[in-house]
N, CA, C and O atoms as a GROMACS GRO file, in nm:
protein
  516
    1UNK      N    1   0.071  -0.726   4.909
    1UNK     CA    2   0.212  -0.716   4.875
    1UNK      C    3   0.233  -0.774   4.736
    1UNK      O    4   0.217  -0.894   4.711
    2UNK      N    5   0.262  -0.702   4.667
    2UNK     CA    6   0.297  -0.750   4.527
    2UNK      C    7   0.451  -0.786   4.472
    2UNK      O    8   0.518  -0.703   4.410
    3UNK      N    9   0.489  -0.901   4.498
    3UNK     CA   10   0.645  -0.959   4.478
    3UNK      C   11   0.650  -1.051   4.348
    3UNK      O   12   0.712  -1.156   4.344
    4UNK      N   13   0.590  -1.008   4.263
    4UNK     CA   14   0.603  -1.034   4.087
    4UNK      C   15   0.691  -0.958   4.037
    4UNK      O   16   0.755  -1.015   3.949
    5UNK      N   17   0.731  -0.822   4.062
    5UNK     CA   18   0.824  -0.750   4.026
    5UNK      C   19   0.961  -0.787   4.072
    5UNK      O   20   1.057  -0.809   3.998
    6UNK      N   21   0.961  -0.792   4.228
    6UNK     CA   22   1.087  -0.858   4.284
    6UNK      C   23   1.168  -0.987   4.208
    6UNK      O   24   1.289  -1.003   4.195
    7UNK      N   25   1.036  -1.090   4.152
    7UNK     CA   26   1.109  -1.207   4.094
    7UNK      C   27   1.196  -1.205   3.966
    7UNK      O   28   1.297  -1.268   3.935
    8UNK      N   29   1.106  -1.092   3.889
    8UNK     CA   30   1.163  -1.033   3.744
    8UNK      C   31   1.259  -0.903   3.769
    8UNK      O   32   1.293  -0.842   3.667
    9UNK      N   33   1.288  -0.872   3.849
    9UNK     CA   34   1.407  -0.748   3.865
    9UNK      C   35   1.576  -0.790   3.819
    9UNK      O   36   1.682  -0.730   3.803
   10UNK      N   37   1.518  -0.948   3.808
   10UNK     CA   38   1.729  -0.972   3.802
   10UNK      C   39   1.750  -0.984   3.628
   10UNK      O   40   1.857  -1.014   3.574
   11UNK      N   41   1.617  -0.951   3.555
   11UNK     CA   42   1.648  -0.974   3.395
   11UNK      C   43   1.660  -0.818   3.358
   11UNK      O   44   1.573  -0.744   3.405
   12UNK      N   45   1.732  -0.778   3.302
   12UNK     CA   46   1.755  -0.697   3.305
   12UNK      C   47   1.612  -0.574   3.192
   12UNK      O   48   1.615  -0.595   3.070
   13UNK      N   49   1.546  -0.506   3.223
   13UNK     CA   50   1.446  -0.414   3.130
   13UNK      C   51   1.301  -0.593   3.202
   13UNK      O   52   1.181  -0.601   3.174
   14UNK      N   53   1.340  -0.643   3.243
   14UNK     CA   54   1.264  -0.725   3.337
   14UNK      C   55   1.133  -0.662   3.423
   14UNK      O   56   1.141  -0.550   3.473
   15UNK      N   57   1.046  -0.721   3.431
   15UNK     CA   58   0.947  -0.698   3.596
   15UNK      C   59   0.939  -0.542   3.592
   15UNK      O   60   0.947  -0.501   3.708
   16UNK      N   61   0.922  -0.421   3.485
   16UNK     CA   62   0.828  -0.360   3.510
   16UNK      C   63   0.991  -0.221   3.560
   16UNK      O   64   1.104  -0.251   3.601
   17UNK      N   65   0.947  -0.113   3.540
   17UNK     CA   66   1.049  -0.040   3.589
   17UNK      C   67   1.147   0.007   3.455
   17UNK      O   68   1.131  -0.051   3.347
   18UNK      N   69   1.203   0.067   3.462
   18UNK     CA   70   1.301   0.177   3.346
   18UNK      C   71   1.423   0.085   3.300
   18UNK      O   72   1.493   0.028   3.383
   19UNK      N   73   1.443   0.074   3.164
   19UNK     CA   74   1.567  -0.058   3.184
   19UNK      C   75   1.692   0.039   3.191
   19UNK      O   76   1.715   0.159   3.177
   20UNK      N   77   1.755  -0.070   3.216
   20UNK     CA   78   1.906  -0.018   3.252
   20UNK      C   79   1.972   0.075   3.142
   20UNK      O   80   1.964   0.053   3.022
   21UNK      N   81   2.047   0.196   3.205
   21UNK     CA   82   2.107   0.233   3.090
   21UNK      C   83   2.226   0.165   3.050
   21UNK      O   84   2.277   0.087   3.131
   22UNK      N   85   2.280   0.182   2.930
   22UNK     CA   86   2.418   0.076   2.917
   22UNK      C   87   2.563   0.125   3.008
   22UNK      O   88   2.552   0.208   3.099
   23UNK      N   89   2.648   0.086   2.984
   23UNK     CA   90   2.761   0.091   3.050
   23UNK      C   91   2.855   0.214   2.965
   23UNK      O   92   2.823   0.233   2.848
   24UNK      N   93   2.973   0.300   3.025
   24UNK     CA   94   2.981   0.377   2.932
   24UNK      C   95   3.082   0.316   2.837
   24UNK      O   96   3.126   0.205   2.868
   25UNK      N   97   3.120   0.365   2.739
   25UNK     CA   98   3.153   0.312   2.618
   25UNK      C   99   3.139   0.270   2.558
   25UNK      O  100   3.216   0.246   2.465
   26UNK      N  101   2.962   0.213   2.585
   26UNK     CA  102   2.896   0.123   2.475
   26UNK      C  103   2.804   0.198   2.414
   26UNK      O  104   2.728   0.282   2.461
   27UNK      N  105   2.819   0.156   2.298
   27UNK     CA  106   2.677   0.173   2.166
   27UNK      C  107   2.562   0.028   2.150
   27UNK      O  108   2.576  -0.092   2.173
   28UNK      N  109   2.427   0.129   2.090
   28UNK     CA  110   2.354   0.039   2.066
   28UNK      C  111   2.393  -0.056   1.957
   28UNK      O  112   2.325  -0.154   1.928
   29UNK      N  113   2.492  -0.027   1.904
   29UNK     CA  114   2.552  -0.091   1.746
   29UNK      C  115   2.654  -0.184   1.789
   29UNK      O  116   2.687  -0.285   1.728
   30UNK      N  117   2.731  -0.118   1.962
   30UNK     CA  118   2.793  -0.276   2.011
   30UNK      C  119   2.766  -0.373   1.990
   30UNK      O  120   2.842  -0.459   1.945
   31UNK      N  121   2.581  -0.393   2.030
   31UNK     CA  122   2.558  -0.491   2.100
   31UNK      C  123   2.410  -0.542   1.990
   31UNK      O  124   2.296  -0.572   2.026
   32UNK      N  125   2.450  -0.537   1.897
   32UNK     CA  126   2.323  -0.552   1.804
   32UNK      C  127   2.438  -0.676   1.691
   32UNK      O  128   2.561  -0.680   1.691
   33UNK      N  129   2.340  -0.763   1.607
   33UNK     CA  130   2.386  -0.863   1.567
   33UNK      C  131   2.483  -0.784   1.402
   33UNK      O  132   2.573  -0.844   1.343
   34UNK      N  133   2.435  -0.661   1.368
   34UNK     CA  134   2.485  -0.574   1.270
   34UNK      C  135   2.471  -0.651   1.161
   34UNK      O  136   2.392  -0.745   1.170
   35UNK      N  137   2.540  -0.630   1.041
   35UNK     CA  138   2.556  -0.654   0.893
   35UNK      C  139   2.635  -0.790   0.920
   35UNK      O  140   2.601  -0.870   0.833
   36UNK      N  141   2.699  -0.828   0.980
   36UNK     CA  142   2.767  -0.978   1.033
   36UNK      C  143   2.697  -1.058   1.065
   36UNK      O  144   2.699  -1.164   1.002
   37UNK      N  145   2.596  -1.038   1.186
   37UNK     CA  146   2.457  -1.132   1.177
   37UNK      C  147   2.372  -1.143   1.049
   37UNK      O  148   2.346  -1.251   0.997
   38UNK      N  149   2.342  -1.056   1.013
   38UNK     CA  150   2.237  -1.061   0.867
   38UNK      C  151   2.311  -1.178   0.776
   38UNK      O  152   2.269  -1.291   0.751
   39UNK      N  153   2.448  -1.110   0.729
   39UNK     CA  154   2.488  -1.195   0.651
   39UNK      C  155   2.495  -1.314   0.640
   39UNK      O  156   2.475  -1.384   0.541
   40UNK      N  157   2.544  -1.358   0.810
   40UNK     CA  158   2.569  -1.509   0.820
   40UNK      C  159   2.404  -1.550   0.814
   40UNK      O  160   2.397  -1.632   0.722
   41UNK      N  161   2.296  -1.533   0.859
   41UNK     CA  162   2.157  -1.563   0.860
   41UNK      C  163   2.136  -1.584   0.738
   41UNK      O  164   2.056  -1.673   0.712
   42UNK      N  165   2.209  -1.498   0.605
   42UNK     CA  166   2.115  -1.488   0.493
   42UNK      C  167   2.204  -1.606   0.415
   42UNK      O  168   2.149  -1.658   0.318
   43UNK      N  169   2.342  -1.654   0.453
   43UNK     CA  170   2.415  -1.729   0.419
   43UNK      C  171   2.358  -1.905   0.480
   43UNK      O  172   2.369  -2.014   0.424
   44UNK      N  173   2.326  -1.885   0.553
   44UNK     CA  174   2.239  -2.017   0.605
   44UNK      C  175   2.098  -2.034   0.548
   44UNK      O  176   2.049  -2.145   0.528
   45UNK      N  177   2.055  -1.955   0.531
   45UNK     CA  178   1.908  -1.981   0.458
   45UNK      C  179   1.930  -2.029   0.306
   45UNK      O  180   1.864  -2.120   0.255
   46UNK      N  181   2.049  -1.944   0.231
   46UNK     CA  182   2.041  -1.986   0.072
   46UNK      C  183   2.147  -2.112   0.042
   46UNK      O  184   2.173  -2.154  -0.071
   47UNK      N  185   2.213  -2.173   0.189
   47UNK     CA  186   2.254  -2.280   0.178
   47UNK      C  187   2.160  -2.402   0.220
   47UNK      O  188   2.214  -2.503   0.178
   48UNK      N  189   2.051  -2.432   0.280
   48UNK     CA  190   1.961  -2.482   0.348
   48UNK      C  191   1.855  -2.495   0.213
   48UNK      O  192   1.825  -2.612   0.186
   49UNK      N  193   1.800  -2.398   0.131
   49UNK     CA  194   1.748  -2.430   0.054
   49UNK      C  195   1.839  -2.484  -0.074
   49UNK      O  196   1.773  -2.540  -0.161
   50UNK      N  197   1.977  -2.477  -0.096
   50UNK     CA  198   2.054  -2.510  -0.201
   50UNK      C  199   2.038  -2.711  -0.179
   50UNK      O  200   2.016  -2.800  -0.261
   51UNK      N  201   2.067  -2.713  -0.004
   51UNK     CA  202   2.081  -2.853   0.042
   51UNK      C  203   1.902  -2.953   0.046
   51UNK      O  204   1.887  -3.073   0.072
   52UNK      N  205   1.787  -2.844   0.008
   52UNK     CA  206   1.674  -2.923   0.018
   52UNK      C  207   1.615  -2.903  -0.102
   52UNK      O  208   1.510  -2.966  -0.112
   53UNK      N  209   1.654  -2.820  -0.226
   53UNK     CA  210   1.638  -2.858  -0.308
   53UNK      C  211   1.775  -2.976  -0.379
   53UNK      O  212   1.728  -3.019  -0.485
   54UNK      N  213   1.866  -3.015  -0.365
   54UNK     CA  214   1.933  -3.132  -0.400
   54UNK      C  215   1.874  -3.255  -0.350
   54UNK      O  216   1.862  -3.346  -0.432
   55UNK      N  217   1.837  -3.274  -0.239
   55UNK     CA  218   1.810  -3.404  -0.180
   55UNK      C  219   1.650  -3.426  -0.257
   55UNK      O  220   1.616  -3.540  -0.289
   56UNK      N  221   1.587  -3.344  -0.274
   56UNK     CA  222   1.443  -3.358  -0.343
   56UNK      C  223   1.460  -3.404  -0.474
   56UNK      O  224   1.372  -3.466  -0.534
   57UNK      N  225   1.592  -3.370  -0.532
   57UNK     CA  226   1.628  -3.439  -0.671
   57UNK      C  227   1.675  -3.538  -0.667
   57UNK      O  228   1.631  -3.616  -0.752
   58UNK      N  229   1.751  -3.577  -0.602
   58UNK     CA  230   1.804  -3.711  -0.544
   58UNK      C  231   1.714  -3.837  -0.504
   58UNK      O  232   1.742  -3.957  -0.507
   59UNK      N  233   1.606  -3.776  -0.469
   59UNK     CA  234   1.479  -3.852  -0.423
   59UNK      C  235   1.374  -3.881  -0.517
   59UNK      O  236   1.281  -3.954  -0.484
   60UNK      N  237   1.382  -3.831  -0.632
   60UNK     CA  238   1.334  -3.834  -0.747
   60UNK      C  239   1.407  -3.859  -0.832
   60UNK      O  240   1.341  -3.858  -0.936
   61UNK      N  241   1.524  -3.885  -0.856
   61UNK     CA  242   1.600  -3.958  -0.933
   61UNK      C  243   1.597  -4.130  -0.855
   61UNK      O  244   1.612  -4.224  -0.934
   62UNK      N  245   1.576  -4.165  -0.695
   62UNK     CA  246   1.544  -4.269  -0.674
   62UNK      C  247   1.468  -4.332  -0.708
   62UNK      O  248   1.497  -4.448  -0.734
   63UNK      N  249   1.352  -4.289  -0.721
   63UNK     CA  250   1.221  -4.340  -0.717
   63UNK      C  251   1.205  -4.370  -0.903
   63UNK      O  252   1.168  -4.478  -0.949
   64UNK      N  253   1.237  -4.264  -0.976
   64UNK     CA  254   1.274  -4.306  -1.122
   64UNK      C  255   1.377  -4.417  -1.150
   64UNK      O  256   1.372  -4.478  -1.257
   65UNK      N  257   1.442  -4.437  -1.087
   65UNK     CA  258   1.526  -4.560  -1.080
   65UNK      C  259   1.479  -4.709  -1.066
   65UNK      O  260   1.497  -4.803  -1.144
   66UNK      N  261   1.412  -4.705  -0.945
   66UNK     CA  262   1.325  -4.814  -0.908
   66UNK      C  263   1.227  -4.856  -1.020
   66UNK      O  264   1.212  -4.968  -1.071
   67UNK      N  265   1.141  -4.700  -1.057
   67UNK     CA  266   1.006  -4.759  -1.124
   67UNK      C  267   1.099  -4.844  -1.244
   67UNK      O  268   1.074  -4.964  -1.249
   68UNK      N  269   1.186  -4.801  -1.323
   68UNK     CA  270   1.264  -4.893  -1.434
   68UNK      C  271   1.283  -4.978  -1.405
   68UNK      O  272   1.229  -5.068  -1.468
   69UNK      N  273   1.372  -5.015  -1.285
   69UNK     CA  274   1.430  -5.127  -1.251
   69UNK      C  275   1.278  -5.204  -1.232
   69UNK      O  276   1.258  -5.289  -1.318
   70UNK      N  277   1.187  -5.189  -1.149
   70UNK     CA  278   1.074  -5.246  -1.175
   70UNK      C  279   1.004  -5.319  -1.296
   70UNK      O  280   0.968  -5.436  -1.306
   71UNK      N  281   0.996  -5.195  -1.400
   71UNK     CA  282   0.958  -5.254  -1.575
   71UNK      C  283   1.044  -5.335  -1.623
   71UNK      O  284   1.013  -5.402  -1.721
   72UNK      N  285   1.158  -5.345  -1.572
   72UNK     CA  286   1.293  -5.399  -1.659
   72UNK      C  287   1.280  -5.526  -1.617
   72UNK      O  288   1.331  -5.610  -1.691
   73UNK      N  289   1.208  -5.578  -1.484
   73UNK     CA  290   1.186  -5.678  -1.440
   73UNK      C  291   1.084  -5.772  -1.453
   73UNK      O  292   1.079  -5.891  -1.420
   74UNK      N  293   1.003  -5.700  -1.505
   74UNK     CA  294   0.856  -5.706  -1.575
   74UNK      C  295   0.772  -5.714  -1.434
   74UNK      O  296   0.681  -5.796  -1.420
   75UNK      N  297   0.805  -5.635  -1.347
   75UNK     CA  298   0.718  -5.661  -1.210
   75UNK      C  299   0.641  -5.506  -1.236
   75UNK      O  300   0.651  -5.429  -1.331
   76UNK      N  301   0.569  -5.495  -1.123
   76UNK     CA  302   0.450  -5.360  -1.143
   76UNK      C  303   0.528  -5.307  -1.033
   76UNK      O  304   0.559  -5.358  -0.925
   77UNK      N  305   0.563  -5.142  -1.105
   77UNK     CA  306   0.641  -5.101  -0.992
   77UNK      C  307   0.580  -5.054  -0.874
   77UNK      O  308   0.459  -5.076  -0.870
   78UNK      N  309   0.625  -4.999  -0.785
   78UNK     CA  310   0.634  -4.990  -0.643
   78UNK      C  311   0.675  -4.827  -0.595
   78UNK      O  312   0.782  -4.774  -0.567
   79UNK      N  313   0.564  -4.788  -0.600
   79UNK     CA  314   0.635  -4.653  -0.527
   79UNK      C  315   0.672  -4.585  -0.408
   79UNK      O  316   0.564  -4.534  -0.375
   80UNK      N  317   0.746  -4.555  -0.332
   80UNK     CA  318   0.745  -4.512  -0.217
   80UNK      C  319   0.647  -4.407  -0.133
   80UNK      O  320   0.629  -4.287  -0.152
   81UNK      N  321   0.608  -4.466  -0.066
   81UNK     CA  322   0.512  -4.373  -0.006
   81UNK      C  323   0.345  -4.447  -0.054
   81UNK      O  324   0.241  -4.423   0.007
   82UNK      N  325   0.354  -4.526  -0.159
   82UNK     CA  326   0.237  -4.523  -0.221
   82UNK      C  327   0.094  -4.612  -0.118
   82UNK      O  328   0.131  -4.714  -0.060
   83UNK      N  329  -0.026  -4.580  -0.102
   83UNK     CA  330  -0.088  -4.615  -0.027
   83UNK      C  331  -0.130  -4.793  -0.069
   83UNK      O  332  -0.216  -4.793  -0.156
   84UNK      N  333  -0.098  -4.900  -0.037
   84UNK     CA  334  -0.132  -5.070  -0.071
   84UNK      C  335  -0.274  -5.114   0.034
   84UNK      O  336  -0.289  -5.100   0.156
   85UNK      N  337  -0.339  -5.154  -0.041
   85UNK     CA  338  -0.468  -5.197   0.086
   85UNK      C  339  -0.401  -5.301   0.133
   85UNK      O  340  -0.307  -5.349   0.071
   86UNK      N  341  -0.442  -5.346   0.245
   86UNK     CA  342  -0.426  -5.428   0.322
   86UNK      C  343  -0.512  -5.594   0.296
   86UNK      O  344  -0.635  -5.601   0.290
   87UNK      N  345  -0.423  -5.712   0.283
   87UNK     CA  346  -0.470  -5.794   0.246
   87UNK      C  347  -0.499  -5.830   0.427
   87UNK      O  348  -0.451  -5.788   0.532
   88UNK      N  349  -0.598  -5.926   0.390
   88UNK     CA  350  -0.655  -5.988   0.521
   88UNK      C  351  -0.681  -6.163   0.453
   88UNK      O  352  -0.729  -6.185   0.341
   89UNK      N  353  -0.654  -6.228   0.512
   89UNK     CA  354  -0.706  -6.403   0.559
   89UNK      C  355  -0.836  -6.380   0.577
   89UNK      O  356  -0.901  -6.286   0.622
   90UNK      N  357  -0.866  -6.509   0.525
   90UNK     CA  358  -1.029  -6.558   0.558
   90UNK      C  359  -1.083  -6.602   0.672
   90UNK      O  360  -1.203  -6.608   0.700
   91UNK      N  361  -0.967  -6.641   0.754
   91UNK     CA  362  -1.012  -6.628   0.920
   91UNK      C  363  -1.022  -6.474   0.957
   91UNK      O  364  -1.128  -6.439   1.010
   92UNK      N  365  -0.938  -6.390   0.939
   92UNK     CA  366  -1.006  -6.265   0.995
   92UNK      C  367  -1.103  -6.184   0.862
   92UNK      O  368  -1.100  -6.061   0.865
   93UNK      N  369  -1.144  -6.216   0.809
   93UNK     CA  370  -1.234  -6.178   0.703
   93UNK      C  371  -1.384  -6.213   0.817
   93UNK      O  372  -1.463  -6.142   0.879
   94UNK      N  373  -1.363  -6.385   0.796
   94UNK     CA  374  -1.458  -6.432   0.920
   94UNK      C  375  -1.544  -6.376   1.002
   94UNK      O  376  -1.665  -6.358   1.014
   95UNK      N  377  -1.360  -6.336   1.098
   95UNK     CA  378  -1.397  -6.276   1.219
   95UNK      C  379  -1.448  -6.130   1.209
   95UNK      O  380  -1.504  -6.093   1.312
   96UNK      N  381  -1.441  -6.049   1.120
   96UNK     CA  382  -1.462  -5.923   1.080
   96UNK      C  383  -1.602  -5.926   1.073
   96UNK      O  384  -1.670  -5.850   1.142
   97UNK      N  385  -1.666  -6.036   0.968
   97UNK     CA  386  -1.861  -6.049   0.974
   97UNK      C  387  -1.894  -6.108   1.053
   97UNK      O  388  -2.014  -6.128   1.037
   98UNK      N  389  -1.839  -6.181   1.189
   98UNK     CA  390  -1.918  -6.183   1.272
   98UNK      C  391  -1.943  -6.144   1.401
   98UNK      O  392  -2.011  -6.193   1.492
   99UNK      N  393  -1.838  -5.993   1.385
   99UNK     CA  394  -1.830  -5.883   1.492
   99UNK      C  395  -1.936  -5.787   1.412
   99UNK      O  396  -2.021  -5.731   1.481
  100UNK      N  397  -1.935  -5.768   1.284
  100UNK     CA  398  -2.022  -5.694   1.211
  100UNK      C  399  -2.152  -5.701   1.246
  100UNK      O  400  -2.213  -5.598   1.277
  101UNK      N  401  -2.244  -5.886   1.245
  101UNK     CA  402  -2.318  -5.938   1.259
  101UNK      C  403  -2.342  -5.945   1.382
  101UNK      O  404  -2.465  -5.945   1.381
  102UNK      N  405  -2.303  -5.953   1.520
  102UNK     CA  406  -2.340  -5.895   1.626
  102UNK      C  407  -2.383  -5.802   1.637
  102UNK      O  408  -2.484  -5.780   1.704
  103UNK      N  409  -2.315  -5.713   1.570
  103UNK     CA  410  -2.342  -5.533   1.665
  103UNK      C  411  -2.496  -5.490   1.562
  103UNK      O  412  -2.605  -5.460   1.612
  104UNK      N  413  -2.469  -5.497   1.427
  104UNK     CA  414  -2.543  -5.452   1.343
  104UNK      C  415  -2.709  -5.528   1.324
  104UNK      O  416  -2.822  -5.487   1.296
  105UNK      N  417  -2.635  -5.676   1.362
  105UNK     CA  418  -2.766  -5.786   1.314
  105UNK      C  419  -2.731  -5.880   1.212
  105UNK      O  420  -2.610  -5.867   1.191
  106UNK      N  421  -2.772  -5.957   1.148
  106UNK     CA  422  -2.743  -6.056   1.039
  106UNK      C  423  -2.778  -5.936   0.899
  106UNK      O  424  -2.875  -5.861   0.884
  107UNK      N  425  -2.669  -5.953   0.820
  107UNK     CA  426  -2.700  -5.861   0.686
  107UNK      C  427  -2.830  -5.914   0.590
  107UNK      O  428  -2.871  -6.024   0.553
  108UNK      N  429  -2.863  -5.798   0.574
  108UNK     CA  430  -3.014  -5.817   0.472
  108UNK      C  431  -2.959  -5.856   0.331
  108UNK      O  432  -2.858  -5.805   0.282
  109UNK      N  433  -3.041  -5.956   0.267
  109UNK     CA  434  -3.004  -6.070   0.177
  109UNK      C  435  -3.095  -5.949   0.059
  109UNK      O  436  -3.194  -5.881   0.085
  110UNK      N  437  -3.010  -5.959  -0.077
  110UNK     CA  438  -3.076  -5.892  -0.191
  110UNK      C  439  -3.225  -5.871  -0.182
  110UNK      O  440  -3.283  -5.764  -0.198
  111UNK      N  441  -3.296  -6.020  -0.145
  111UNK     CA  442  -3.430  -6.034  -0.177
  111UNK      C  443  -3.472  -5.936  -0.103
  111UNK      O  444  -3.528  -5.850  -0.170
  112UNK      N  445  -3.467  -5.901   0.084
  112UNK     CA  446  -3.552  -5.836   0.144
  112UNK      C  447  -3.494  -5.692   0.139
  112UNK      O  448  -3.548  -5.599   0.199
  113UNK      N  449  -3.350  -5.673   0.045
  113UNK     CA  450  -3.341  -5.504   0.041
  113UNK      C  451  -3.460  -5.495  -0.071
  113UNK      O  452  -3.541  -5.403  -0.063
  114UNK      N  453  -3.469  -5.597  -0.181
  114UNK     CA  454  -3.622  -5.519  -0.279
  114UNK      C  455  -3.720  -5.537  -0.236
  114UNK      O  456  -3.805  -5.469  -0.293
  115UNK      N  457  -3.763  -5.606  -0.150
  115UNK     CA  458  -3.875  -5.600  -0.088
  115UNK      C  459  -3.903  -5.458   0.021
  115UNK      O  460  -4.014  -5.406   0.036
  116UNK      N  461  -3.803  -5.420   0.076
  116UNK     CA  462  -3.811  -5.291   0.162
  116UNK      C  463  -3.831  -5.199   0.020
  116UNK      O  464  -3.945  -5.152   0.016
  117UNK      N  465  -3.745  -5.162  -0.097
  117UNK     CA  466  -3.793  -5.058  -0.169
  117UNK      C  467  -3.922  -5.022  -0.217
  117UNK      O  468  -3.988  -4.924  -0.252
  118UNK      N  469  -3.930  -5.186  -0.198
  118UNK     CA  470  -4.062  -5.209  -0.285
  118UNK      C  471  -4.192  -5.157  -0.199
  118UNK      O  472  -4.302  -5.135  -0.250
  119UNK      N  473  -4.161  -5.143  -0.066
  119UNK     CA  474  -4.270  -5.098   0.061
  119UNK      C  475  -4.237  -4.947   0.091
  119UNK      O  476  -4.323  -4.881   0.150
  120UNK      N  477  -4.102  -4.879   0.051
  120UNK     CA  478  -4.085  -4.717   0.081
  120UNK      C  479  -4.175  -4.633   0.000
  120UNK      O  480  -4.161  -4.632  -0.122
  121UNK      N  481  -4.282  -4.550   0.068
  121UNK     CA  482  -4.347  -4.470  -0.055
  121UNK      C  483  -4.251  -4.404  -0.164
  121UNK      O  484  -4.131  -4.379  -0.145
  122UNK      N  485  -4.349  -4.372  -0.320
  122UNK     CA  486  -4.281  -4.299  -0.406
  122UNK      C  487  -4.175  -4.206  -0.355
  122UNK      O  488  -4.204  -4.132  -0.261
  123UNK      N  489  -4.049  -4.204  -0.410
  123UNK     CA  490  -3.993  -4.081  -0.425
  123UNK      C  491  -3.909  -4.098  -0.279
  123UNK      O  492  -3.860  -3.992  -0.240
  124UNK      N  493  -3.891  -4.184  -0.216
  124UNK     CA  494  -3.821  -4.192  -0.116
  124UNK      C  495  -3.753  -4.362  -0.104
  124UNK      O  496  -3.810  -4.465  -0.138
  125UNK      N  497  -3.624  -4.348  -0.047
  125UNK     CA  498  -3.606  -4.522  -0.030
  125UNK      C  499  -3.602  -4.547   0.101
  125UNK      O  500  -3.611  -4.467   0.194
  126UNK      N  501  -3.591  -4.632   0.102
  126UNK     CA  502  -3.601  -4.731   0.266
  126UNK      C  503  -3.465  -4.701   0.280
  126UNK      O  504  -3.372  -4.689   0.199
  127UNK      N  505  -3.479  -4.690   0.454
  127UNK     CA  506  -3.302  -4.646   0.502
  127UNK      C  507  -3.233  -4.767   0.551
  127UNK      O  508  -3.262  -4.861   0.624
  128UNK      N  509  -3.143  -4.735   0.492
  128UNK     CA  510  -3.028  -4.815   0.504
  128UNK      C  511  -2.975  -4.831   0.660
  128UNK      O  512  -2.992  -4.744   0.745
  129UNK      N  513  -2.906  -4.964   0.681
  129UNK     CA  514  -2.815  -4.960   0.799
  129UNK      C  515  -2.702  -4.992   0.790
  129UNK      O  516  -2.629  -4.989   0.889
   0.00000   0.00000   0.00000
């Protein structure tokens, strides 16, 4: 028994089957969005880009603002968005080499990285960890 069709029969051109014809007195041009839809669509799009190209100038007239106000202050300016490394403390500096130093081992001291080159045949180096 196949009742997939039954569930989609109440949408109308739905679940398979001939769609409805319209009602009389109607046109396909009734019921279509016409030259009134277009317009208003095409009236929202060239206002939407009117409103995101302003705010992009606006946002760049900020940020030119700042960097001055910055120089004017004699500070190094500051840009929005701009990527800052991350300062860390010497307690978690610490703690950072000696989670390092667990997993990895105690780090190899200058002397025994030249001593490993010094043992890799020609033309190849000793691998790194």
């Amino acid at each position: 028994m196949d009742f997939m069709p039954a569930l989609t029969n109440w949408w109308p051109g739905g679940g398979g089957g001939e769609a409805p014809d319209l009602r009389d007195g109607l046109n396909e041009a009734d019921i279509s969005p016409g030259i009134e839809g277009f317009l208003f669509t095409a009236l929202i799009v060239a206002l939407l880009i009117v409103v995101v190209r302003d705010m992009a100038k606006r946002m760049r007239r900020m940020k030119y603002r700042s960097q001055v106000e910055a120089e004017l202050a004699g500070e190094e300016p500051e840009f929005p968005g701009e990527i800052i490394p991350a300062e860390i403390s010497p307690a978690q500096q610490r703690a950072r080499d000696a989670a390092a130093e667990a997993r990895f081992g105690p780090r190899p001291t200058a002397a025994s990285e030249a001593s490993d080159e010094a043992e890799a045949p020609e033309g190849e180096s000793a691998p790194r960890a």
